[in-house]
Structure formats: structure tokens, C-alpha cells
C-alpha positions in Angstrom: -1.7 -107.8 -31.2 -1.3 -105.3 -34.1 -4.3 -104.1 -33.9 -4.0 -103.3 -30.1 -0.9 -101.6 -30.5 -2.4 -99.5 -33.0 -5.1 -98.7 -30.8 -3.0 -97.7 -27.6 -1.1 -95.5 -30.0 -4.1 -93.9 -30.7 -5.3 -93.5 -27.4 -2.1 -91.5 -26.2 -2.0 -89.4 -29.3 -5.6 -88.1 -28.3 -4.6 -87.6 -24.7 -1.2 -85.7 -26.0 -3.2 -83.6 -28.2 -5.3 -82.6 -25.3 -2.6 -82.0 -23.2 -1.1 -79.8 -25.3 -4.1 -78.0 -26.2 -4.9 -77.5 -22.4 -0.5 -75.8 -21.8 -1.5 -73.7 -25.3 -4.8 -72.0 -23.4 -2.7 -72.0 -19.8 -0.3 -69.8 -22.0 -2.5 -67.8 -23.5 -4.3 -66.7 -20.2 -1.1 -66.2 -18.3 -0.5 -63.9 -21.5 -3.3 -62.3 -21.3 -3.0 -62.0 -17.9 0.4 -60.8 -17.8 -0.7 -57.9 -20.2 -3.4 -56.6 -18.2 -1.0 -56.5 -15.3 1.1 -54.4 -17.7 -1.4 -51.9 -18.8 -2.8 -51.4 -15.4 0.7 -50.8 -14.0 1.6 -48.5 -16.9 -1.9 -46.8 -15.8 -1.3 -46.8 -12.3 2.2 -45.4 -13.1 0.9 -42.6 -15.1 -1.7 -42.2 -12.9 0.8 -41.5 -10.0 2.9 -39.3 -11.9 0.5 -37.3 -12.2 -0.6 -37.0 -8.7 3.0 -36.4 -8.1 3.2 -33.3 -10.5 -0.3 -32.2 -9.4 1.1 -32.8 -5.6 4.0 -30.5 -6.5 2.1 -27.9 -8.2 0.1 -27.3 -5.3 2.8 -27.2 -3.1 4.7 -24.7 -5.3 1.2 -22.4 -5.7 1.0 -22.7 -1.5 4.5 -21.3 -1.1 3.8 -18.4 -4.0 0.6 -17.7 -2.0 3.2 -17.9 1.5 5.7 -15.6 -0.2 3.0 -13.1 -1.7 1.0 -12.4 1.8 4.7 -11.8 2.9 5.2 -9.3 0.7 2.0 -7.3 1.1 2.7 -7.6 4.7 5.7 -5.8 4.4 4.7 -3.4 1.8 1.5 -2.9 2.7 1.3 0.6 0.4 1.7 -1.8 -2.8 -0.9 -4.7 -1.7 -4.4 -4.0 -2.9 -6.3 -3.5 0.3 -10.4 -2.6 0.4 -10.1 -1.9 3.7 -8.2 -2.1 6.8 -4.5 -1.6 7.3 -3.0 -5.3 5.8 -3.9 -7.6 3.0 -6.2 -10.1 4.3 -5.8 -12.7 1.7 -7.9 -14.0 -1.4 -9.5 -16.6 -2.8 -8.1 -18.1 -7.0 -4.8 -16.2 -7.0 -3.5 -17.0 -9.6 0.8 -16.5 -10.8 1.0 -16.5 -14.6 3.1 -18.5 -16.5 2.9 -22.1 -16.9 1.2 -22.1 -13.4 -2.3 -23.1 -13.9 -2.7 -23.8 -10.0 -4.3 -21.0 -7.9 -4.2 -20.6 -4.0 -6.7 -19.1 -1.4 -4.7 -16.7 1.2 -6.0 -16.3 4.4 -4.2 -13.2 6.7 -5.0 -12.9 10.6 -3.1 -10.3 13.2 -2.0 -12.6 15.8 -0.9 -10.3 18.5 1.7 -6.8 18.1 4.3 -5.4 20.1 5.6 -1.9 19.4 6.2 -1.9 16.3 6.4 -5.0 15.3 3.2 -7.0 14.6 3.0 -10.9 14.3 0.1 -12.8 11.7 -1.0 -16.0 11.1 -1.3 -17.1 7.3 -2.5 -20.0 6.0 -1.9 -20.7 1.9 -4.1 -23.7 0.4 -2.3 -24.4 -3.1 -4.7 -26.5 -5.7 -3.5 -28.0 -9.0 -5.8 -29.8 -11.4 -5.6 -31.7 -14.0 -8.7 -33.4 -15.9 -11.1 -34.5 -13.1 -8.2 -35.0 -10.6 -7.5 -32.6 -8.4 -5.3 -32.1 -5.5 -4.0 -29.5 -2.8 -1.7 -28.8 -0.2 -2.2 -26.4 2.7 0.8 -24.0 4.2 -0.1 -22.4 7.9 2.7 -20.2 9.3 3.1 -17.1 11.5 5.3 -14.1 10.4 6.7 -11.2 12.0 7.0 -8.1 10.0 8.5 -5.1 11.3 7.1 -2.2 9.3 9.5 0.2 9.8 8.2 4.2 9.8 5.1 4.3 9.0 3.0 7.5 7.9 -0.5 7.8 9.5 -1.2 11.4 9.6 -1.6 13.8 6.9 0.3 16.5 9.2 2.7 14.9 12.4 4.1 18.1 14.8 6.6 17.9 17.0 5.9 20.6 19.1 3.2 23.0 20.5 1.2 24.5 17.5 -0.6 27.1 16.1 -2.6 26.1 13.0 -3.2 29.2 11.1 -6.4 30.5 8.7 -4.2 30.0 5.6 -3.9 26.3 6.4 -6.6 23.8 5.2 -5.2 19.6 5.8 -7.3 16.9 4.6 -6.2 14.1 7.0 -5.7 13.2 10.4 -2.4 15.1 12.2 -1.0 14.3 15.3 1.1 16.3 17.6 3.5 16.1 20.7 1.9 19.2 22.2 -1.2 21.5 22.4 -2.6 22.3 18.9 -4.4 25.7 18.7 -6.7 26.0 15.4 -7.2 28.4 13.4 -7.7 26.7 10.1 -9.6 24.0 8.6 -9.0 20.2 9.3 -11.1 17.8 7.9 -10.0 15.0 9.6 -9.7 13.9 13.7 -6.9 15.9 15.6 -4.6 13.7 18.1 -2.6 15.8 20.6 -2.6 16.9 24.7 -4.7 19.8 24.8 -6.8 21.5 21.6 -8.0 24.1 21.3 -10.3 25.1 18.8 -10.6 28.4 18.5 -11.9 30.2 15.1 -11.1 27.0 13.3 -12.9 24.4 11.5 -12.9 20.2 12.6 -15.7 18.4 10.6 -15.0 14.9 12.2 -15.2 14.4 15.6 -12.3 14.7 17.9 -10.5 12.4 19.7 -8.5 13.9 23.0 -5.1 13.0 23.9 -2.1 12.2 21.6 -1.3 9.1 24.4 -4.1 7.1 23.0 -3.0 8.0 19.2 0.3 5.6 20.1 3.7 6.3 19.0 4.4 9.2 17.0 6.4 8.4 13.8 8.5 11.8 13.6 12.6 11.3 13.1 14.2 14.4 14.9 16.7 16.2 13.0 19.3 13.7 14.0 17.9 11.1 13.8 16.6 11.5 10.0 18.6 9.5 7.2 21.1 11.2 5.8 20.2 10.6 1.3 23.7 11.4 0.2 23.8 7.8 -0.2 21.0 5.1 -0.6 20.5 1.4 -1.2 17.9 0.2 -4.0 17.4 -3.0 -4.9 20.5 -4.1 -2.5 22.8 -1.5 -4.6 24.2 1.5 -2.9 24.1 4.3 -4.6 25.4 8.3 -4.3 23.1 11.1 -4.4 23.8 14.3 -6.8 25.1 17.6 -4.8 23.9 20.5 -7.4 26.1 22.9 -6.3 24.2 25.4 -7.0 22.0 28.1 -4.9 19.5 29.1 -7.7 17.0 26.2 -9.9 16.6 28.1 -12.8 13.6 28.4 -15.0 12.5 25.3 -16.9 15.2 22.8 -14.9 14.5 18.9 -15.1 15.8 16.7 -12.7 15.3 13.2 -12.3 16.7 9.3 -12.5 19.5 8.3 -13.5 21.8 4.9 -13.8 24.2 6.6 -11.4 21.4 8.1 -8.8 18.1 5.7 -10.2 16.1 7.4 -7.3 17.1 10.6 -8.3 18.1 12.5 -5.1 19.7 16.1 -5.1 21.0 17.7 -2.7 22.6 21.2 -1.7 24.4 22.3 1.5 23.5 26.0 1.7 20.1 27.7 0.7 18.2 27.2 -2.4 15.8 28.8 -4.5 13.5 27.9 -6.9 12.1 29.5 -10.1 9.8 29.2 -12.3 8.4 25.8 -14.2 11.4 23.2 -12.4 10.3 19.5 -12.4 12.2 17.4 -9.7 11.5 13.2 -10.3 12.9 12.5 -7.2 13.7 14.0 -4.0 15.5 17.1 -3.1 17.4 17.9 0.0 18.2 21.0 1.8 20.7 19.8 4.6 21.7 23.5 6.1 20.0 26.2 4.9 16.2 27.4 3.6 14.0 26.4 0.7 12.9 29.9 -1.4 9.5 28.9 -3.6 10.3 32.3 -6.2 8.1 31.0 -8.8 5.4 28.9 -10.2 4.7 25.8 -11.7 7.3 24.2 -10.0 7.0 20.2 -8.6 8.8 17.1 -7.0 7.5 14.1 -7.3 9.7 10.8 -5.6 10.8 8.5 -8.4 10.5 5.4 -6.5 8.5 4.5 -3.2 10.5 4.5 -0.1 11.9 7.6 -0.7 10.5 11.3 0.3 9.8 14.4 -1.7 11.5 16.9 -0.1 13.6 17.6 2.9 14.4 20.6 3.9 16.4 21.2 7.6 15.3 25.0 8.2 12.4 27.0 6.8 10.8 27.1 3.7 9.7 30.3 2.3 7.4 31.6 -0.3 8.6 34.9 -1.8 6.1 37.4 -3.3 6.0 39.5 -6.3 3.5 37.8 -8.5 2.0 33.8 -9.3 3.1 31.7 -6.5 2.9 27.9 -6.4 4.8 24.9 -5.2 3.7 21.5 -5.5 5.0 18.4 -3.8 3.7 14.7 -3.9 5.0 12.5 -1.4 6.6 13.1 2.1 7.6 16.1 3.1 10.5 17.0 6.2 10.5 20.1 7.8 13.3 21.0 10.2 12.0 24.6 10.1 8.7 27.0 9.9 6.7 27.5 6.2 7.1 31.6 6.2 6.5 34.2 3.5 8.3 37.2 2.5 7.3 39.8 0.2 3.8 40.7 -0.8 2.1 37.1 -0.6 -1.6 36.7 -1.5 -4.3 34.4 -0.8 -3.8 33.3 -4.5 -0.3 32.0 -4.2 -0.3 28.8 -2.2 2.1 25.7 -1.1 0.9 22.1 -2.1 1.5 18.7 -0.1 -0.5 15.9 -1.2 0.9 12.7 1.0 2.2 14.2 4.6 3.9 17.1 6.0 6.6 15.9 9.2 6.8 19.3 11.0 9.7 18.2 13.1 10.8 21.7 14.4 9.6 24.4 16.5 6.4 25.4 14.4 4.4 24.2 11.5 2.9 27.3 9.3 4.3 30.8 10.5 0.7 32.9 11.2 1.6 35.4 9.3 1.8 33.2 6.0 -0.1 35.5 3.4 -0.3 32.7 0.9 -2.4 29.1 1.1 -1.2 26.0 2.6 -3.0 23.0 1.5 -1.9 19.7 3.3 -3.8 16.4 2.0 -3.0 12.8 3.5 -2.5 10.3 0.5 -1.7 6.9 2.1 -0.6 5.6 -1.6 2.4 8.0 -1.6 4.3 8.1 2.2 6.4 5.1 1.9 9.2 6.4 4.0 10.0 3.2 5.9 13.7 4.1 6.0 13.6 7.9 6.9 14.3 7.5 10.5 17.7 5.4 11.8 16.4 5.1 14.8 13.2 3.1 14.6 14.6 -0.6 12.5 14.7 -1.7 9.1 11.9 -3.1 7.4 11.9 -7.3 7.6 9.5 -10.1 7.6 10.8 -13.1 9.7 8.6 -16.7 9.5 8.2 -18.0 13.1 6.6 -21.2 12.3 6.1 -23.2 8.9 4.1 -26.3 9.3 3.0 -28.2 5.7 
């Protein structure tokens, strides 16, 4: 009996052992198996958040690439166009920073109407990071309204003479009939031309209808610069209260007048050696050029070079020059007085808006040279009747 007992005792303490052994390895797997779950959800978790941050660095880079065609499209005179009229996109734009995504810009013209003119953009953001890569694509349509915009190298309002003295470099475009004299290197857009003794290189194109709208402000309709806006801050222009610019004068920007406008009420002359950063503004009387050396040169785009409601005259007795770079707003007739040579001339290197009765008096002794630069006619502002520069997104679909 003893030795039965002793050998049932055994018996369970073999199958116990086994037992527990067999919970021991259960425990151990679901152990092991409860770590791998771990590690593959940390992984997965890692894994998404960083498809997350990838997801929203592409969609950031998509909406830079969004808000940078909108830009260009407004400003089309600061986007870096090859060729056309707009910024047509790019491909790997890249924004600096701690960006490292890039997005590929596409720019289509959907349709116009006057001046407004309506494009479809599509931005495809992509952000990578290792071998994983992701993007997100942006497709919208925009409407920008341009404002004035400056096409011609020489826009007249009226029937025109162009005389010998006159050489332009551009396009011009006038209301009437255009007689030429001169030289025009560029295509002439008007009712009636007639060339008479005159020089046109390029071929012509007939009628001023087909040109489209002229962009001329009349004389009341032109902005008044005693006060500006820059950068949302409204600003007061400088009245010099003077009638002479002597010798030697600088005038430019300020903190007070940053775009460095000057005006005077009554007529003006100018000296010798005077450097204007900015733009000058004869409201009421004439512009005298009684010197040389002398320039004006805007200090910020959307702003013109001079303007000048009646005529502007260059006054003999020796070396004769006037430079201006930028737009330039004629109320009157460019006349002489004095002995004036063919060595003593009148620069414009951007546009000249003849918006009175004449352009260059015939009897102008001196040299006019007129020469379209599209880079420096940003005058969207300069006429209150035609409206403000804007973008405005139509449709926005992600």
C-alpha cells in the first residue's frame, strides 16, 4: 500500500511539472507575442506620424505654390516671365526655410472680360521624407483684376503729329490719326496713319479698335499723389514750395513720404545735376528742363516718374538733358524755347501718356527719345476710374 502511494505521488508530481512547464511556455509566447504587437504598433504609430507631417507639408507647399501664382498674377511686372504676359507656373519651387517640400505650378487663362481676366491654377505640393513620399494637389480658379496696365511705349489721346526729333522704341497707341514724321521701331495702333517722311521698321497693324481699350486717365480722372497708400499706410506727399530746383538738389524717400513724392502747384524749373528718387508732380503749371544731368527715377513700383498737367519745356542756352525712368503723364505738349540743338535731348525710358492735345510740339529743336520698358510702368493705381488691383479665388477644391 506504501509503496503505491508513493508511486501515485510520483505520478502527479510528473504530470504537475508538465503542466506547469507547458503555462511557463504559454506565458512566454503570449509575451513575446504581446511585444511584437508593441513594437509594430509603436512602428505603425511612427510610421503614421509621419505620413501625417509629410501629408501636412504637402498641403502647406500646395497652398505656398496657390498663394505665389496669386501673386505673380497680380503683379505680373515682379513674376519672372520668359515669355507671354502671366507667370505660367513651374516645376520644384521651392520656399526656404525649414520647408524642404517643393510644388509644381501650373497657370492657364480661363476666359477674360474687360479688364478682368479669370485662370485656372492647379499647385501639386510634395514632401519627402527617406523613401516615403507624399503629395497633395490644390486646383482653383482666380480672378485678378489688373488694374492700369501699360502696353505702349507712347499712348495719345488725340490726333498726332510725330515729329523728326522724335525716335520711340515701342509700340504706341492713339485715339486719333497719327501722322509720322519720326522713327518708330515698334507697330503703330490708331484710326488712320499716315506715314509720311517717317520711319516704321515693324509691320503695321491698322486701326486702334482692334488694339482694345486704351489705358490713358484724362486729366480728371488721374490720381491725385498728395496722398498715397503703401503697404496699407497712408501717407502725405511733400509740397516743395518752391518754383526753382537748384543745382545739385537730392530728393528722395523718406519715413514720412517712403515713396518719395513732390509736388508743386505753380510752374517749376529745373537746373542743373538734380536727382529726384521718386516722383515729381506738376499739378497747374509747366515743367522748365534748364539744365543737364538732371533725373527721376520712382522709388517704389506702382508709382510714376513724373507728372506734369501742362507742357514741359526744354530751354536753350547750352548742354540740355533730362532723363526719366518710369511713367511719364503729360497734360500738355513737350516744347522748346530758346536756341535748342539736336544735341540737347529729353529721355523716357518706360512710357510717355500723352493725355492732352499734342505729344511733341514740331518745332522741338532738341531730341526726344521714348523707349518702352515693361519692367518699369507699374502704374496700376494712376487712373480712379478703371478699379483697384485684386485677386479673388472663385473655386478651391483639395
Amino acid at each position: 500500500m506504501y509503496l503505491r502511494k508513493k508511486k501515485l505521488s510520483r505520478n502527479i508530481g510528473n504530470r504537475s511539472g508538465g503542466f506547469t512547464l507547458v503555462i511557463v511556455l504559454a506565458v512566454v509566447a503570449m509575451a513575446a507575442t504581446l511585444g511584437y504587437a508593441l513594437l509594430s504598433g509603436a512602428s505603425l504609430r511612427t510610421q503614421a506620424a509621419r505620413n501625417a507631417m509629410l501629408a501636412s507639408e504637402a498641403e502647406s507647399v500646395a497652398e505656398s505654390g496657390m498663394n505665389l501664382a496669386s501673386y505673380y498674377l497680380q503683379y505680373p511686372a515682379r513674376a519672372p516671365i520668359t515669355s507671354g504676359s502671366y507667370w505660367t507656373g513651374g516645376n520644384a519651387i521651392g520656399f526656404g526655410g525649414s520647408t524642404s517640400g517643393t510644388a509644381d505650378v501650373t497657370v492657364a487663362v480661363a476666359g477674360s472680360s474687360g479688364a478682368t481676366i479669370y485662370y485656372d491654377v492647379t499647385s501639386t505640393g510634395r514632401a519627402t521624407s527617406g523613401t516615403t513620399s507624399l503629395s497633395r494637389k490644390i486646383t482653383s480658379r482666380i480672378e485678378v483684376n489688373l488694374g492700369t496696365q501699360v502696353k505702349y511705349g507712347a499712348t495719345i489721346a488725340a490726333n498726332t503729329t510725330i515729329p523728326a526729333s522724335v525716335t520711340i522704341t515701342g509700340d504706341i497707341q492713339s485715339k486719333g490719326t497719327v501722322l509720322n514724321l519720326g522713327k518708330i521701331i515698334g507697330t503703330v495702333y490708331c484710326s488712320l496713319l499716315t506715314n509720311a517722311f517717317g520711319v516704321i521698321p515693324a509691320a503695321l497693324s491698322g486701326s486702334y479698335a482692334s488694339a482694345g481699350p486704351i489705358a490713358l486717365p484724362s486729366a480728371s480722372n488721374l490720381k491725385d499723389y498728395r496722398t498715397y497708400t503703401l503697404s496699407g499706410i497712408t501717407y502725405s506727399a511733400v509740397n516743395l514750395n518752391m518754383t526753382l530746383v537748384a543745382d545739385g538738389t537730392t530728393l528722395g524717400a523718406t519715413a514720412s513720404n517712403p515713396a518719395g513724392i513732390y509736388y508743386v502747384d505753380g510752374n517749376l524749373e529745373i537746373r542743373n545735376n538734380v536727382t529726384i528718387t521718386g516722383t515729381l508732380v506738376c499739378r497747374n503749371g509747366t515743367l522748365t528742363i534748364n539744365g543737364s544731368g538732371s533725373t527721376v527715377t520712382p522709388a517704389t513700383n506702382g508709382f510714376p516718374g513724373l507728372v506734369v498737367k501742362s507742357n514741359l519745356i526744354l530751354k536753350g542756352g547750352g548742354a540740355r538733358d533730362f532723363r526719366v525712368a518710369g511713367v511719364t503723364w503729360l497734360g500738355g505738349t513737350i516744347t522748346s524755347s530758346g536756341i535748342v540743338t539736336a544735341a540737347n535731348h529729353l529721355d523716357f525710358v518706360g512710357s510717355v501718356m500723352f493725355a492732352g492735345s499734342g505729344t511733341v510740339s514740331t518745332l522741338f529743336g532738341g531730341k526726344v527719345n521714348i523707349t518702352y520698358d515693361n519692367t518699369k510702368v507699374s502704374v496700376p493705381d494712376i487712373d480712379t476710374s478703371v478699379p483697384s488691383p485684386n485677386v479673388r479665388v472663385l473655386s478651391w477644391k483639395q
